[in-house]
N, C-alpha and C positions, 0 to 999 in steps of 0.2 A: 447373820441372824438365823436361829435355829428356833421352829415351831415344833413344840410335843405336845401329840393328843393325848389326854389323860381320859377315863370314866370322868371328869369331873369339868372337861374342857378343856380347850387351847391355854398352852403355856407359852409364852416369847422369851429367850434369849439372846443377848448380846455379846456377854463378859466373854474377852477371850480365853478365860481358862477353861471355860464349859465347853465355846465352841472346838475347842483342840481337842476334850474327852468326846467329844460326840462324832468328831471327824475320825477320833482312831476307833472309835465303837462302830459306825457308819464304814469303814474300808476294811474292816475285820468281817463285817456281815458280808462285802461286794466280792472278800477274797474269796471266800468261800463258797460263793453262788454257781452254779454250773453254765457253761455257756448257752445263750439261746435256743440252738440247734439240739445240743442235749438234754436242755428242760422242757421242752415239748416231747421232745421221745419217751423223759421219762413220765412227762403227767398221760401221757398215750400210754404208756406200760401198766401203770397204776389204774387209769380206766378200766382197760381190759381185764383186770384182777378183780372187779368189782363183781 
């Protein structure tokens, strides 16, 4: 099951073809995420900028 928040409210999903686009949309965002340790140094990089 897959919940998206819209402006307009919660949506539910079941059907397995939405959840298979939402899974490869969901590990395309995770690949690209920076690790733990790197995304504090860089929101601490970006502070200091302010």
């Amino acid at each position: 099951m897959v919940q998206i928040d819209t402006g307009h409210g919660s949506a539910f999903f079941s059907a397995e073809p939405l959840l298979k686009q939402r899974r490869k949309r969901y590990d395309l965002v995770a690949s690209s995420a920076l690790p733990p340790a790197e995304s504090r140094d860089f929101i601490v990089e970006l502070l200091q900028e302010l």
